[in-house]
C-alpha positions as a printed NumPy array, in Angstrom:
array([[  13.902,  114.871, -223.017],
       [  13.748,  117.945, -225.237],
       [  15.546,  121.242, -224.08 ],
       [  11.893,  122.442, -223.69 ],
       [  10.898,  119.78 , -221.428],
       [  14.184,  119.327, -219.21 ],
       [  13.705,  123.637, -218.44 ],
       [  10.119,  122.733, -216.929],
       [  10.828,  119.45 , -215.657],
       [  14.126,  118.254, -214.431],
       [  15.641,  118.443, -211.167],
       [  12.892,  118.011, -208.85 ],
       [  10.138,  115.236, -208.844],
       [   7.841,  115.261, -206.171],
       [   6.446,  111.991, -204.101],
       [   2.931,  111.254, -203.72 ],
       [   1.49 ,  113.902, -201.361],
       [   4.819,  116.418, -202.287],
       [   4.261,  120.012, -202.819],
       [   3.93 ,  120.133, -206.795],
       [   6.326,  123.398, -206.821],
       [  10.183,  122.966, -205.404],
       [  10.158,  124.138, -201.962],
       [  11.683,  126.911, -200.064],
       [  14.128,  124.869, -197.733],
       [  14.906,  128.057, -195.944],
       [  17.049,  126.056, -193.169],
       [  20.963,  126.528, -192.451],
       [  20.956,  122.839, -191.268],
       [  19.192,  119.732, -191.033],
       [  18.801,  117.029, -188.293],
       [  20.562,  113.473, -188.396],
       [  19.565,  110.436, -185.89 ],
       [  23.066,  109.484, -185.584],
       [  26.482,  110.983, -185.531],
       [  27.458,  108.266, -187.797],
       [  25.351,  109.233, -190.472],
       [  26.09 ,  112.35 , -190.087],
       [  29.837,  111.753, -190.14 ],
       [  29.632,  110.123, -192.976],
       [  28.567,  113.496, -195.196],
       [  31.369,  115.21 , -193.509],
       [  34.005,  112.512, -194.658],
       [  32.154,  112.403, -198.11 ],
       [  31.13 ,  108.579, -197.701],
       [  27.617,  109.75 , -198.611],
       [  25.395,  111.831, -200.046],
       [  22.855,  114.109, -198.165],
       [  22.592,  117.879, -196.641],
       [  24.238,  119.11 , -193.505],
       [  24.434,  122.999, -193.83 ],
       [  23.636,  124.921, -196.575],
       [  26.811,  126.636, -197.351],
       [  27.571,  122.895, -198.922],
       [  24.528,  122.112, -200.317],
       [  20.395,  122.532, -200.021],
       [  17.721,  120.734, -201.527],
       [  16.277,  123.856, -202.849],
       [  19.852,  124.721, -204.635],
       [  19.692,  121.015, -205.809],
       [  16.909,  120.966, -208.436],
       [  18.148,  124.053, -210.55 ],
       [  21.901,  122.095, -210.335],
       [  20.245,  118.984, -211.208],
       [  18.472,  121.337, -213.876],
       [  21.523,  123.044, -215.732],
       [  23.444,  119.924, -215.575],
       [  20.991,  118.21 , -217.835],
       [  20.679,  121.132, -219.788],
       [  24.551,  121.942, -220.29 ],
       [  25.113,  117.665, -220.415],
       [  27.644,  117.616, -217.793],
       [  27.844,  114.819, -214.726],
       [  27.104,  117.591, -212.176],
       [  26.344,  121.056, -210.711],
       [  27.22 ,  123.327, -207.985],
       [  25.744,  127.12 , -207.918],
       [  27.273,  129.994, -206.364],
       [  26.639,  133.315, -204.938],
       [  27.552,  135.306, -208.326],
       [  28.472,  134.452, -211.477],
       [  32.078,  136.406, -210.566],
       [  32.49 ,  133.622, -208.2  ],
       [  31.587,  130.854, -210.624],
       [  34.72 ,  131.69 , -212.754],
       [  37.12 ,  132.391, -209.679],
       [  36.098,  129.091, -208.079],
       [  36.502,  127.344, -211.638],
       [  39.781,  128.536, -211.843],
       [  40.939,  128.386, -208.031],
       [  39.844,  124.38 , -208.019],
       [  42.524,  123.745, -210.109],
       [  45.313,  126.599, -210.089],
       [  47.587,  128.046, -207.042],
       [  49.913,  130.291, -206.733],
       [  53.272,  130.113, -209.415],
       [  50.797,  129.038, -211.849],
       [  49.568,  130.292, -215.302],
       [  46.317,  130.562, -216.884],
       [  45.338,  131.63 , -220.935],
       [  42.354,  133.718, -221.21 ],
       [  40.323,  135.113, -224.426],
       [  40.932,  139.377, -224.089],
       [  37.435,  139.201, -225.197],
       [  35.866,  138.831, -221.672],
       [  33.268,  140.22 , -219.404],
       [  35.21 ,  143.202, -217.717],
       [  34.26 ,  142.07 , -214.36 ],
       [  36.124,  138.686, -215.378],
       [  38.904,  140.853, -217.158],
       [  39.594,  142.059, -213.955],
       [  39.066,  139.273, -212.19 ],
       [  42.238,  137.688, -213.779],
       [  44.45 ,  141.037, -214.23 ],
       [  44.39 ,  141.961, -210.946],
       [  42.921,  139.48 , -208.157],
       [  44.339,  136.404, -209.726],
       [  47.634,  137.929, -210.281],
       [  47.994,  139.427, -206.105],
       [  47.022,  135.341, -205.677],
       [  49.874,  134.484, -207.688],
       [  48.257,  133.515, -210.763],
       [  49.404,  134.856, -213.924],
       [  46.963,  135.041, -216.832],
       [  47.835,  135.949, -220.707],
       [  45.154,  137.31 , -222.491],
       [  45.05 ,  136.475, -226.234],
       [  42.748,  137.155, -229.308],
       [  39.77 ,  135.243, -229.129],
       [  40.402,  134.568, -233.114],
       [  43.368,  132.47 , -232.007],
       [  44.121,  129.589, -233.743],
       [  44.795,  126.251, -232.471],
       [  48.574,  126.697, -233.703],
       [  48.461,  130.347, -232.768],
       [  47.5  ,  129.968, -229.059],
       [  51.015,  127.356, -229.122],
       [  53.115,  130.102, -228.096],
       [  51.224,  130.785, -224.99 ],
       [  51.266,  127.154, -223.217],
       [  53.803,  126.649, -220.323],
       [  54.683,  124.146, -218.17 ],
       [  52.453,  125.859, -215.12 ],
       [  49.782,  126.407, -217.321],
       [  46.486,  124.971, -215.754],
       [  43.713,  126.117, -217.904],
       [  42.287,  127.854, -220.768],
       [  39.262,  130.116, -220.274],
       [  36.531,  132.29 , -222.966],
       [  33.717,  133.494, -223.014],
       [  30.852,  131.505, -226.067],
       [  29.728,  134.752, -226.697],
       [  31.512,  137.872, -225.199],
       [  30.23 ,  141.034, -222.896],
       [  29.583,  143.412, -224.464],
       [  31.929,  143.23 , -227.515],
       [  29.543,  140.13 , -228.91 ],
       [  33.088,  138.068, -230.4  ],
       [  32.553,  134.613, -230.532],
       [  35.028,  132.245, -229.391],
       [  36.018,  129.554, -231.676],
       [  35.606,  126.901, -229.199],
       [  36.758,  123.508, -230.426],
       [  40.092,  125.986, -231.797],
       [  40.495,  126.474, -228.236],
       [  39.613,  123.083, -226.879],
       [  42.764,  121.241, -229.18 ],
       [  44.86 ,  123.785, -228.147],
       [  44.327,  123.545, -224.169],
       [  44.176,  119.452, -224.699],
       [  47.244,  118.952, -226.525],
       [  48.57 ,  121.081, -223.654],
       [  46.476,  118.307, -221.377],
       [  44.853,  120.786, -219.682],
       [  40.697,  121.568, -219.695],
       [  39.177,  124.803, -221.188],
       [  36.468,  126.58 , -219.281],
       [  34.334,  127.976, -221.519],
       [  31.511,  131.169, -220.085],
       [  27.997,  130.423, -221.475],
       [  26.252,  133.028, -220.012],
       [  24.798,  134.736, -223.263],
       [  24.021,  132.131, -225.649],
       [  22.478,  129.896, -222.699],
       [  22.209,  125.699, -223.171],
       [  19.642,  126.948, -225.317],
       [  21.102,  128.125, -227.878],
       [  24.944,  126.403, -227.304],
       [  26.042,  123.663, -225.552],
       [  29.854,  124.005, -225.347],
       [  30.581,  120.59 , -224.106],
       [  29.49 ,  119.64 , -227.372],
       [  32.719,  121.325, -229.11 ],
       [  35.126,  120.066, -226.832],
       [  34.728,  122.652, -223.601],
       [  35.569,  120.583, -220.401],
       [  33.709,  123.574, -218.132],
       [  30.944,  125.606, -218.263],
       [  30.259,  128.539, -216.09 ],
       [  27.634,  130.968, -216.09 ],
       [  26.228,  133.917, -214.839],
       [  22.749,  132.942, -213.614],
       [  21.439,  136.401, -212.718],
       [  21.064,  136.732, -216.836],
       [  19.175,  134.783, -218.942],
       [  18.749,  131.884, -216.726],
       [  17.102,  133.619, -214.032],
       [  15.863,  136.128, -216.825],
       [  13.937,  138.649, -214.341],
       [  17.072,  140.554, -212.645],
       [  15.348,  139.282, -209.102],
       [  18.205,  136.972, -207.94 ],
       [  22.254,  136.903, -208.046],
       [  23.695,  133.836, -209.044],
       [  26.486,  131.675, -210.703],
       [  26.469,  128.224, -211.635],
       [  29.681,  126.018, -212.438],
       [  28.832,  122.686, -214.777],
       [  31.285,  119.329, -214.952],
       [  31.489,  117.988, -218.148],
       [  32.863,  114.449, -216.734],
       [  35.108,  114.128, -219.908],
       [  38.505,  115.557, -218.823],
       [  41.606,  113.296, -218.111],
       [  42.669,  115.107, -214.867],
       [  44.95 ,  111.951, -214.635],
       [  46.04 ,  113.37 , -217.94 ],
       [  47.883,  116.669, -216.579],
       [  49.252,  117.991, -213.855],
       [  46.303,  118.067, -211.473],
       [  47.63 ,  116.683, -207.884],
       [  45.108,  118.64 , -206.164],
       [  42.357,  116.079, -208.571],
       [  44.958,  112.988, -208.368],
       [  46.79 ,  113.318, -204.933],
       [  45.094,  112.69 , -201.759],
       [  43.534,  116.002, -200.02 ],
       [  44.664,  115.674, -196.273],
       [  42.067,  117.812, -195.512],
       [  39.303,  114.871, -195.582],
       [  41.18 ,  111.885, -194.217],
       [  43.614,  111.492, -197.188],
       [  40.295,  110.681, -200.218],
       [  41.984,  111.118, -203.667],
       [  38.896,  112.958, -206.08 ],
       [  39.712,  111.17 , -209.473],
       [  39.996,  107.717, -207.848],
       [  37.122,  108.44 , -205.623],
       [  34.373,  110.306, -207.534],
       [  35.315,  109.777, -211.289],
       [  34.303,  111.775, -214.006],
       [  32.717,  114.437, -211.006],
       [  35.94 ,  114.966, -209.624],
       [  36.67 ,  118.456, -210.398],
       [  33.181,  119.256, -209.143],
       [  32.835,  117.426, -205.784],
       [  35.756,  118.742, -205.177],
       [  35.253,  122.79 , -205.728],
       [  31.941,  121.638, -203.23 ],
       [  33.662,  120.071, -200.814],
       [  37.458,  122.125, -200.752],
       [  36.412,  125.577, -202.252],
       [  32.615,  125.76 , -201.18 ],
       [  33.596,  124.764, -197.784],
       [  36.279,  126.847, -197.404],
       [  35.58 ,  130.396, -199.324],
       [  31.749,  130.166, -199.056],
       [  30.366,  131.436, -202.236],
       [  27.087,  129.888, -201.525],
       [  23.767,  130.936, -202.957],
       [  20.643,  131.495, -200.509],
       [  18.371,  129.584, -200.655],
       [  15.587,  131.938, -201.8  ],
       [  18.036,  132.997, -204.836],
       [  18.047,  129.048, -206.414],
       [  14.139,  128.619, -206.041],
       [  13.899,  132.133, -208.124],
       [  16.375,  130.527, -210.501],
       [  14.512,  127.738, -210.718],
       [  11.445,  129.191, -211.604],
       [  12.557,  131.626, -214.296],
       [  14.616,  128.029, -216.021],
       [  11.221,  126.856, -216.721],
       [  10.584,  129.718, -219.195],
       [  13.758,  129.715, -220.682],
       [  13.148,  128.524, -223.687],
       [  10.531,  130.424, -224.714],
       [  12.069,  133.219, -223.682],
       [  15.45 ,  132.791, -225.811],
       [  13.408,  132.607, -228.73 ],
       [  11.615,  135.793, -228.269],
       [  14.835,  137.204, -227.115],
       [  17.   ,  136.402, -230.562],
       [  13.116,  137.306, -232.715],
       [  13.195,  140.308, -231.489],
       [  17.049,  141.163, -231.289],
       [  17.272,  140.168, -235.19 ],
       [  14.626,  143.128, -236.043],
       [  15.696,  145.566, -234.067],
       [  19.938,  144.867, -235.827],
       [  17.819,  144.638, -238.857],
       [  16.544,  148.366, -238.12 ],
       [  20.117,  149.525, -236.909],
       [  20.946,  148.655, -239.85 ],
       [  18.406,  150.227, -242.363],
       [  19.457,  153.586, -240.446],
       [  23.436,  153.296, -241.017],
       [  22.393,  152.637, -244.559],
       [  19.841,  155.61 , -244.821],
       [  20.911,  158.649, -242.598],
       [  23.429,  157.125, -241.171],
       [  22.159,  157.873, -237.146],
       [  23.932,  154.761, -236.379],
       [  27.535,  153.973, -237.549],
       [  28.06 ,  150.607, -236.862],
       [  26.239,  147.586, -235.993],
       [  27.305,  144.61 , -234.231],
       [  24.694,  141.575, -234.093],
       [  26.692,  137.941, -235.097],
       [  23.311,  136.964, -236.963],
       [  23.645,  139.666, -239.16 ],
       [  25.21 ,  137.674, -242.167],
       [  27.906,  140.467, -242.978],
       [  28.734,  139.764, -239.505],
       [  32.445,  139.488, -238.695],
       [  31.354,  136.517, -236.697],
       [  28.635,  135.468, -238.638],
       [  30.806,  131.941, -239.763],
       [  31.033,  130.965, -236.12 ],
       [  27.293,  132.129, -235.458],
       [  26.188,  129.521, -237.786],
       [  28.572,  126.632, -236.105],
       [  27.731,  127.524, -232.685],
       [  24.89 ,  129.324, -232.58 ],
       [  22.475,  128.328, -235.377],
       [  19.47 ,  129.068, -233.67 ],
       [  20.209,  132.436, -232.566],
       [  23.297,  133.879, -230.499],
       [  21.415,  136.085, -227.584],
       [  18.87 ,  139.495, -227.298],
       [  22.358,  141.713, -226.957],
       [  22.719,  144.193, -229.769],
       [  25.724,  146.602, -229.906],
       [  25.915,  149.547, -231.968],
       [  27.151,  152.968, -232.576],
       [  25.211,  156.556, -232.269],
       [  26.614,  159.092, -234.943],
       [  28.614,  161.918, -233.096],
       [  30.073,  159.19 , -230.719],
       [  30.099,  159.354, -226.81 ],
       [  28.295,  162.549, -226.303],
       [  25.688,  161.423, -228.524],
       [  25.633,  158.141, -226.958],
       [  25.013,  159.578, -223.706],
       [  22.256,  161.976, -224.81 ],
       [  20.547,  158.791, -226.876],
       [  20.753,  156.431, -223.399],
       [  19.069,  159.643, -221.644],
       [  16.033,  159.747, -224.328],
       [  14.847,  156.187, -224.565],
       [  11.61 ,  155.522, -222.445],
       [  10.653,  152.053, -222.63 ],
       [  14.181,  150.565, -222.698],
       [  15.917,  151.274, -218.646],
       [  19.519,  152.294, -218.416],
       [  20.762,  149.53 , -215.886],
       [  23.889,  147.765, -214.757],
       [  21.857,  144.395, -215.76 ],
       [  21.414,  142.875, -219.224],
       [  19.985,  139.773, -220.456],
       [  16.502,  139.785, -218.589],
       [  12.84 ,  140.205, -220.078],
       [  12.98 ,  143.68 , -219.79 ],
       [  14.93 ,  145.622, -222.726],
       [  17.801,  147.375, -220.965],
       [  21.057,  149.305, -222.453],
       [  24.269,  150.8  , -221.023],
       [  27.783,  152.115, -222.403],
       [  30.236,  149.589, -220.85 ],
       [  32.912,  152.279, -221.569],
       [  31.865,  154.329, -218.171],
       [  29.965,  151.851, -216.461],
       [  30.926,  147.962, -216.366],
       [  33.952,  148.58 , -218.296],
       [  35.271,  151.259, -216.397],
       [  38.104,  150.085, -214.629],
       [  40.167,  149.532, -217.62 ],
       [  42.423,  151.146, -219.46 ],
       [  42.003,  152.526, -222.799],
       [  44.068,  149.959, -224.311],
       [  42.428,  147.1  , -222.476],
       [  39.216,  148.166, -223.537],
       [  40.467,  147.591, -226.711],
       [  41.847,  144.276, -226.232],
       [  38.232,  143.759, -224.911],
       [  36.408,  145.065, -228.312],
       [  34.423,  147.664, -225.793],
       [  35.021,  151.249, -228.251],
       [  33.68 ,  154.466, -226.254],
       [  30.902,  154.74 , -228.632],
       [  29.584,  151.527, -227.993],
       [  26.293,  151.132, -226.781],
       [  25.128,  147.412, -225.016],
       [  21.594,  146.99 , -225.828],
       [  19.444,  144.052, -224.376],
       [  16.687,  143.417, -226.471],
       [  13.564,  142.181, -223.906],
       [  10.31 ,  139.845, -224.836],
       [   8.088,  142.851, -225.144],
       [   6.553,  143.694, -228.327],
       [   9.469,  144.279, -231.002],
       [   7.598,  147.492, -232.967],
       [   7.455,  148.839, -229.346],
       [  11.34 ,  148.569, -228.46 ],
       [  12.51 ,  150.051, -232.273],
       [   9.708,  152.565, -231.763],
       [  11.552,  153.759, -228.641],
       [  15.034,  153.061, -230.805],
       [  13.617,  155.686, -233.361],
       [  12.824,  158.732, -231.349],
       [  15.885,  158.405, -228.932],
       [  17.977,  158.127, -232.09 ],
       [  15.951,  161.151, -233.655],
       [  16.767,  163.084, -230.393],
       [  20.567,  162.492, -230.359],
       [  21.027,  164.051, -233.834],
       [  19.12 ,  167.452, -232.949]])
């Protein structure tokens, strides 16, 4: 099936006489006739539900869902997408091991690695996400475990040169876990360039109404764990009776096992409510990227024709936008469109920044991007915050920069509001 038709179909098919919308299995647990059967999900012999920390039929569909999307061999959502990338990391690194991260990261996940990771006794070297296959050489060691980037970065917009990153990490024998939050399956599919994981941030475009927290972690199936030095994937796990993942499960071992090790034991796990909301706003997806990248194209397009003409705005930063820094990898990656995000500049820097956030009227100043609503922030004192001026350079975040999320409304209506906030930070 088409992209299209996997968003509104996949995942759940109802019987004859089954509710035609996914259900609300709003349950903790779920009844067995035997102890046998049910000891049989608890030694992973079989498939089912037990307790909804692990695993819930209403959870099930929009896994189901993404995996087809993403084309991986499985799914397992999460609370956040902040717990997507720890448990993608945590599944297969410990403490006196090493991880390689793009600089040009979500600042949440900056931190993430700089300072939680590190008190867990993870180390992580951040490095330019225009790294080179042969330039990321120097940062391999024997303890590295993984390689992680974001597809397209918050809120600096780089793009990571993903199969670059995927020969480095495998001639290292190790997988790269690549953050598709922004561009969506819709628009990339990093499996396709050699990424071995995908993680996301569902509360974005996925969910695309800012009603539900989520995170979503996606298998590819195609990584050698055999390959590496994996014994947590490759050695038997004590912890249920001695089963060894890659002999057991296959290509899904690195995702049955962050279910049934890290799900079970750190309890990420998203409610119930949370995946049917998730659910529902997948089945627009599509449509909605497209109106999302539409509109996001004219309003760069309008950025632009003021930094040209009075020059309101000083910089622009769209990857579309063919003088784009990025623009090269746009058009590998991201042909049809990279995401509604628009960063730019307001002449007279952060003061006038501020003063243009606290004009607009029809765009909201919010924490959230990515939704059908047009939202903006500067990452500099809000999500960005936390780091240091010379971090938020390693991050591309400058303190002029302003994060705008360009919603499905009408696009004259959204530069209209663009215009007279802009007008009102030069007076």
């Amino acid at each position: 099936m088409k992209p299209e038709t996997v968003c509104v179909q996949a995942g759940y098919s109802p019987k004859n006489g089954e509710p035609r919308v996914l259900p609300v299995y709003q349950s903790t647990t779920f009844k067995y006739d035997s102890s046998d059967a049910m000891g049989d999900l608890f030694d992973l012999k079989a498939e089912g539900f037990f307790y909804t920390r692990l695993a819930n039929p209403t959870a099930d569909a929009p896994e189901k869902k993404l995996a087809a999307l993403e084309g991986g061999v499985g799914c397992m959502l999460t609370s956040s997408g902040q717990a997507a990338s720890l448990v993608s990391v945590l599944n297969i690194a410990g403490a006196g091991d090493h991880i390689i991260s793009s600089a040009s990261i979500y600042g949440g996940t900056y931190n993430l690695f700089y300072k939680t990771l590190a008190q867990m006794g993870i180390e992580t070297t951040f490095v330019p996400c225009t790294s080179t296959a042969a330039e990321l050489e120097k940062y391999f060691r024997p303890n590295t475990k993984c390689v992680f980037g974001e597809t397209l970065s918050n809120p600096s917009l780089d793009i990571l040169d993903i199969e670059e990153f995927a020969n480095a990490a495998h001639a290292h024998h190790v997988p790269l876990i690549v953050d598709n939050t922004f561009p969506t399956p819709i628009n990339c599919r990093p499996f396709d360039f050699g990424a071995d994981i995908v993680v996301h941030s569902t509360s974005k475009y996925l969910d695309g109404h800012a009603v539900a927290l989520g995170g979503a972690i996606i298998d590819s199936g195609k990584f050698d764990w055999k390959s590496g030095n994996f014994p947590m994937l490759t050695e038997p796990d004590d912890s249920y009776h001695g089963v060894t993942y890659t002999d057991t499960f296959g290509s899904a071992a690195f995702i049955v096992k962050a279910r049934a090790h890290l799900m079970r034991d750190l309890g990420p796990a998203p409610a119930p409510m949370n995946a049917f909301l998730l659910n529902l706003g997948m089945e627009t997806l599509a449509l909605r990227m497209r109106q999302h990248c539409a509109n996001a194209r004219k309003v760069a397009d309008y950025l632009v024709s003021r930094m040209k003409g009075d020059g309101a705005v000083t910089w622009v930063n769209y990857p579309d936008l063919p003088d784009n820094p990025n623009h090269r990898l746009c058009e590998k990656y991201l042909p049809n469109g990279s995401s509604g995000v628009v960063s730019f500049g307001v002449r007279g820097g952060r003061e006038a920044a501020t003063k243009f956030m606290d004009s607009v009227k029809l765009a909201a100043v919010v924490t959230h991007v990515a939704d059908a609503r047009t939202s903006l922030l500067h990452p500099a004192s809000t999500t960005h915050r936390q780091l240091s001026d010379e971090q938020l350079k390693e991050c591309g975040v400058t303190p002029d920069l302003i994060r705008f999320s360009v919603g499905i409304e009408n696009a004259d209506d959204i530069i209209a509001d663009i215009e007279q906030a802009l007008n009102k930070a030069a007076e």
